[in-house]
C-alpha positions in Angstrom: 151.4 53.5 -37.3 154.2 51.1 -37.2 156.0 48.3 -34.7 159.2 49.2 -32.3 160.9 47.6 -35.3 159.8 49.8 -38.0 157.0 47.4 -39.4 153.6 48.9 -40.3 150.3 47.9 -38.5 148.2 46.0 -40.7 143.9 45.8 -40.0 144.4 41.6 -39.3 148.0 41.5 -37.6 148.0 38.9 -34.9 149.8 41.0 -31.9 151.6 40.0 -28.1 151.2 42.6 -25.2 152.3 41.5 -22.0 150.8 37.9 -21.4 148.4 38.0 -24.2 149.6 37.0 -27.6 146.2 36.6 -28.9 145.7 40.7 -30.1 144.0 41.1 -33.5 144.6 44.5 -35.1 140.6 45.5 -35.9 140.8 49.1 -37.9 144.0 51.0 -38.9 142.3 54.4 -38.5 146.0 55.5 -40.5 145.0 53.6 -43.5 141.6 54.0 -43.2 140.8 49.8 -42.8 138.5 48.8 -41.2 137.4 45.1 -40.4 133.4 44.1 -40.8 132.5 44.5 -36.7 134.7 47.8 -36.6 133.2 49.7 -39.1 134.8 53.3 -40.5 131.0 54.6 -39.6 131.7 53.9 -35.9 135.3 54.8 -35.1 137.1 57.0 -37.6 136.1 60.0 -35.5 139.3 59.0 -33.4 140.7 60.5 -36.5 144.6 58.7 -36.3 146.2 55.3 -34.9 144.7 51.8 -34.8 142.5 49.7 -32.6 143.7 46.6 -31.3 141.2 43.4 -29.7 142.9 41.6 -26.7 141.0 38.8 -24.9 142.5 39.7 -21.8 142.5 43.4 -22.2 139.9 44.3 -24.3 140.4 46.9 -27.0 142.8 49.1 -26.8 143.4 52.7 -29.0 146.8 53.0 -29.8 147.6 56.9 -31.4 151.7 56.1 -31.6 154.0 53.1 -31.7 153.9 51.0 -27.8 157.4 49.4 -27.3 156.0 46.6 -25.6 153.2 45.8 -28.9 154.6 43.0 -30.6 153.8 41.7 -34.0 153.2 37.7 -34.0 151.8 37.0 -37.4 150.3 38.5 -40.3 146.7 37.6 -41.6 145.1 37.5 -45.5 142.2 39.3 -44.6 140.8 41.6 -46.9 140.5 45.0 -45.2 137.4 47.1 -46.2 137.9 51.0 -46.9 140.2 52.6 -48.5 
């Protein structure tokens, strides 16, 4: 899956929606990444798109690109998978 502008969702990305700019990309169902406390075992049955951690929302299954997901930062993690 990628960003309005073309970027591709990466497990880690730091992401705004709304009022909260404190999103953390969790698994990247697309790339099959997946971070330690969202493990493939438990979610790639969704089978496409990424899951996305917001304080204020919760977490959120995205299948396609949301206009109003912005990216904010990248992170080093190391995804596991793949």
């Amino acid at each position: 899956m990628q960003y309005a502008d073309g970027q591709e969702v990466r497990i880690g990305d730091r992401v705004k929606l709304g009022a909260d700019d404190n999103g953390v990309v969790v698994c990247s169902i697309d790339t099959n990444e997946y971070s330690d406390d969202y493990p493939l075992e438990k979610w790639s049955y969704l089978e496409r798109g990424v899951m996305i951690e917001f304080p204020e929302y919760g977490l959120i299954h995205y299948e396609e690109t949301d206009p109003d997901l912005e990216l904010i930062s990248r992170s080093n993690q190391s995804p596991q998978g793949a």
